[in-house]
N, C-alpha and C positions, 0 to 999 in steps of 0.2 A: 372300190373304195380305198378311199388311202386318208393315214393319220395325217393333220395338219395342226402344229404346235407352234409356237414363237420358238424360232431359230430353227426348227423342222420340218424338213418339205418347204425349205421357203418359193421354192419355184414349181410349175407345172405344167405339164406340156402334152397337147396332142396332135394328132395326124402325124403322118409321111413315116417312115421305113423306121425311123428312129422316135419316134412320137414326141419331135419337137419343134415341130413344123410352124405349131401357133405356141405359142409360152405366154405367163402369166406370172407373176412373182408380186406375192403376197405382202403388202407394207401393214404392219399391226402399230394402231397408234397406242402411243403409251400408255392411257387408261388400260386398254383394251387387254394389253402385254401384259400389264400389272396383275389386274382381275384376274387372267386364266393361270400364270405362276402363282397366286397366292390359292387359287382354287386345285391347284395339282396339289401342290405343300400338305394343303388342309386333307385332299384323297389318301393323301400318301401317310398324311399323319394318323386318318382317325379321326379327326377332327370336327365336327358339325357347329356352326356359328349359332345358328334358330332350327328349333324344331319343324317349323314351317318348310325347312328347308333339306333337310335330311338327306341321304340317298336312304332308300331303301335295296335296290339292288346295284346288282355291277351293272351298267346300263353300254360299260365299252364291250361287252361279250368276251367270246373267248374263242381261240383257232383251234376248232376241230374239223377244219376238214382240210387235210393236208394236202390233197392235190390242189387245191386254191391257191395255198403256201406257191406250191412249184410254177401255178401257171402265172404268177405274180411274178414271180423271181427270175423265168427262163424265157432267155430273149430269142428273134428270129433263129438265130443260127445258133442256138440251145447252149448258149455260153450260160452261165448263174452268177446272178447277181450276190454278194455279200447279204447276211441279214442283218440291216439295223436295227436297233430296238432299245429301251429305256429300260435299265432293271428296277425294282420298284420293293421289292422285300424279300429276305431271307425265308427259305419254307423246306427247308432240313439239308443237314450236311451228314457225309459218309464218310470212309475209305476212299471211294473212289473221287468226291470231289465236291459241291457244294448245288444244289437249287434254288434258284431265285425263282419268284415271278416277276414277268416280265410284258415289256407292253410293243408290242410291231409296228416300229413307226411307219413300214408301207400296208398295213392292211389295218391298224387302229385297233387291233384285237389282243388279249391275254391270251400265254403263254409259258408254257412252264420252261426255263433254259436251265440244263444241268452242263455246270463248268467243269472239267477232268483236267488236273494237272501233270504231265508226265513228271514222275517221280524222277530223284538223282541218281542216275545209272541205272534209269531203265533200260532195255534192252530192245531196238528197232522192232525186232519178233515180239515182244511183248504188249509193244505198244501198237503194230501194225496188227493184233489180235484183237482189242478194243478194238480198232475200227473196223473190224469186221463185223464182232458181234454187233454195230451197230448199222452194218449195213444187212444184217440179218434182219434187224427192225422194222428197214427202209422196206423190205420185198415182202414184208408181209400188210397183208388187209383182211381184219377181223374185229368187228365192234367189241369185243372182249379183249383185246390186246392195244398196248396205248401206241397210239397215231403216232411215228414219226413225221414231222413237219420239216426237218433241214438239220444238217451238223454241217461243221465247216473249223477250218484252221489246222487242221490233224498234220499240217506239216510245220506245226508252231509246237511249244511244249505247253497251249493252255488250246485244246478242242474243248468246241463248245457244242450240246445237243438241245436242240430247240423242241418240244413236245406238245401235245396237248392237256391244257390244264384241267386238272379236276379238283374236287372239294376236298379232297382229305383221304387217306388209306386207314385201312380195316382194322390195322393196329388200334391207331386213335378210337375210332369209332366200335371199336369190344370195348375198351377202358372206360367211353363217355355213356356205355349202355349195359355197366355191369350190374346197376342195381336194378334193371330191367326183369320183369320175370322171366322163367325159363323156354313158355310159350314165345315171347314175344323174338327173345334171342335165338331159340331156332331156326323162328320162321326166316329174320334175318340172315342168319345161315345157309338156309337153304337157298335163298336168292344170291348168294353169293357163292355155292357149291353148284348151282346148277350153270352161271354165266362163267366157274373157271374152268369146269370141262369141258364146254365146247371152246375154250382158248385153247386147253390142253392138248386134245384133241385136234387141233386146227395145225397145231404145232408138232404136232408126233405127224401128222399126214404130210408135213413141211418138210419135214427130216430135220426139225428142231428141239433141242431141249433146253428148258429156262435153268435148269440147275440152283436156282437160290427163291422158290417158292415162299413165303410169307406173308405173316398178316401185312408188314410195313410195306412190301411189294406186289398189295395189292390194292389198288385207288376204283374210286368211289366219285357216282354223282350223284344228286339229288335230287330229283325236278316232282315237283306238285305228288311229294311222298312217295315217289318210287326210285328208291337203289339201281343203279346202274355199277357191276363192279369189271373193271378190267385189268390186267396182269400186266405189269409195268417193271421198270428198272432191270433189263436186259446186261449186266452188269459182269454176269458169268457165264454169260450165254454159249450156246455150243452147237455146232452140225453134227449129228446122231457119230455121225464117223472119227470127230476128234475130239468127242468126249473123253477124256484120259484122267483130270486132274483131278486134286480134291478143294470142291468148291463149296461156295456154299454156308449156313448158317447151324448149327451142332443140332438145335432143336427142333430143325425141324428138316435132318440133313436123313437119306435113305441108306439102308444099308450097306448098298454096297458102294456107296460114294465114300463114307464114310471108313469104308475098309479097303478100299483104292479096287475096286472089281470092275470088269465092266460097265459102263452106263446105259442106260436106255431113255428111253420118256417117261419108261415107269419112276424115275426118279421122283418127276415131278408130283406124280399120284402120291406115292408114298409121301411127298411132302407138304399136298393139299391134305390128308387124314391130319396131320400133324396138326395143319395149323386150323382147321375143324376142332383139335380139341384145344389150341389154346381160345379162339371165342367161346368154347361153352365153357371153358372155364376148370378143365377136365383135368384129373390128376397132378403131374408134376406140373403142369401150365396151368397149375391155380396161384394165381397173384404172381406169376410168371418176374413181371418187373424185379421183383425182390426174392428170385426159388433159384437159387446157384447149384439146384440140381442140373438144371438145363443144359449147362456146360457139361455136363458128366454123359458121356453119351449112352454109357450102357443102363443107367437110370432111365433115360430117356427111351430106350427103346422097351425096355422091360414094361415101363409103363400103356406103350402105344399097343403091346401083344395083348398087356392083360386087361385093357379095354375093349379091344377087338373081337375078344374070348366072353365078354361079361352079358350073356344073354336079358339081362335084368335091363341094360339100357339099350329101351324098345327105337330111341333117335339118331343110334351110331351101331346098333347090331349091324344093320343091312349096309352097311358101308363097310365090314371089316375084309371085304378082298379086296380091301386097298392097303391094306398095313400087313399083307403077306412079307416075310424077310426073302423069300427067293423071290423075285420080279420075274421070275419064268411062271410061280402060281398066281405072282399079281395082277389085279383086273385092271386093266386100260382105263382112259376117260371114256372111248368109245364104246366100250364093253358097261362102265356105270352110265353113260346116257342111254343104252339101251336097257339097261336094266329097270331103271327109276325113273325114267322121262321119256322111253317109248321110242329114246331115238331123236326127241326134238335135239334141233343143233348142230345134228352128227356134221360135220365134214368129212370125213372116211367116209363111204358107200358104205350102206347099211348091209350087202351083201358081202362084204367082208370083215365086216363082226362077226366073231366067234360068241357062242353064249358062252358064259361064264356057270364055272359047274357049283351048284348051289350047295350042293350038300359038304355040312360041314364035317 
């Protein structure tokens, strides 16, 4: 499949080595031109002329399957082709650069493109680190970890990462579900602690560490009411081995990131506890948006002990070997999927889980 738009793709071609053997080039008469730009205009605006007429869904789809991406793009003699594509709306800016959604004018599908600007006087090593971490991205495959689909330009000072698009991160979605009952918000919870361990997990067995765990970096889909969450924005990423720096977000940053010590993957654990309590809404991560305790990090950690300690809350007691301050007594993602889910998910060999010593 490929997109075909007034002025794009105007030609097409198949057979022979080069697939363009036989060609076709598409003449759009001007009615024709008209209607489909003033129907993009109206998608792009929001726009619905008659109720008769509506979209109810996105009906272009979306590129989630990345190897598509590649076998689209990689020709006989594995050269890669550039990605074209149409940006269509802003959907959050960072530090590191800006996201649109975006539309693939050779596969006709949505996609999430995040732009990174190399800063003035950045430093070659700096910026040749980013592309790393994002070809850490590329070598991984795990439904819980978001799909690299193509980067490209990294010898220009504007690289571009093309992704797979989803509805929205877990930040938004605590905020649009705080007047939810308690029940209802665990259970959420809980679908979205049980699909980040086996990312976690998938990534410690990789010799990787995300380093910047949170609700915002962590996206979500929704299909016929069921949650899909996977771990996204690889930003600060690291290979177990050059894990050094201090990275990362204060609130929901692990001890000894935070105090420049070694790192491990436990990082990430400690910073899934973290942000388990800012969805339930827990201590100093109560109405978070506006608590500038969060920036205080020994607030912040004071809080996540004496949570951890509080035998009275019967839906976050059995998780507090994840908020250990030494990461030598902290429990793995591998060590809680075995604990609480029996295992399902593991990537590590279940015969090399250690149990985790219960008594407190």
């Amino acid at each position: 499949m490929v997109y075909v738009g007034v002025g794009v793709n105007p030609v097409l071609g198949m057979c022979g080595t080069h697939h363009d053997l036989i060609r076709f080039r598409i003449i759009w008469s001007s009615s024709v031109a008209e209607s489909i730009k003033d129907r993009m205009e109206r998608r792009t605006a929001g726009l619905v002329t008659h109720p008769d007429y509506a979209q109810t869904i996105d009906d272009t789809g979306t590129m989630n399957e990345p190897g598509m991406a590649m076998r689209l793009r990689t020709l006989r003699n594995n050269t890669r082709l550039p990605m074209r594509y149409r940006q269509l709306e802003e959907l959050g800016n960072g530090t590191f650069g800006h996201v649109y959604k975006a539309l693939d004018y050779d596969s006709g599908k949505h996609m999430a493109v995040k732009v990174i600007f190399r800063k003035p006087g950045q430093t070659n090593k700096s910026w040749a680190k980013m592309h790393r971490e994002v070809k850490n991205l590329d070598h991984t495959n795990h439904k819980h970890i978001i799909g690299l689909i193509w980067s490209q330009d990294w010898d220009t000072p504007k690289a571009e990462i093309f992704l797979s698009l989803k509805h929205g991160n877990l930040g938004d979605l605590a905020r649009q579900h705080r007047q939810d009952s308690r029940d209802q918000i665990v259970a959420l919870c809980n679908t979205m602690f049980f699909h980040m361990l086996q990312a976690l997990d998938y990534l410690q067995y990789n010799g990787l560490i995300h380093r910047d765990v949170k609700p915002d970096n962590i996206l979500y889909t929704l299909n016929q009411g069921v949650y899909e969450f996977c771990l996204g924005d690889f930003g600060v990423s690291s290979t177990i081995h050059c894990a050094k720096t201090f990275s990362g977000t204060t609130a929901y940053m692990a001890p000894e990131v935070a105090f420049h010590k070694t790192q491990t993957p436990k990082v990430d654990v400690s910073s899934l506890y973290a942000t388990i309590l800012s969805v339930l809404n827990e201590g100093c991560y109560n109405d978070m948006d506006m608590n500038e305790q969060l920036a205080n990090y020994p607030v912040v950690q004071d809080t996540i002990l004496r949570i951890a300690a509080d035998k009275t809350k019967a839906d976050l007691y059995p998780l507090r070997f994840m908020a250990a301050q030494d990461p030598v007594q902290r429990a793995s993602a591998a060590q809680m999927l075995c604990l609480l889910f029996q295992g399902v998910g593991l990537t590590t060999p279940r015969h090399k889980v250690t149990p985790i010593k219960t008594e407190t």
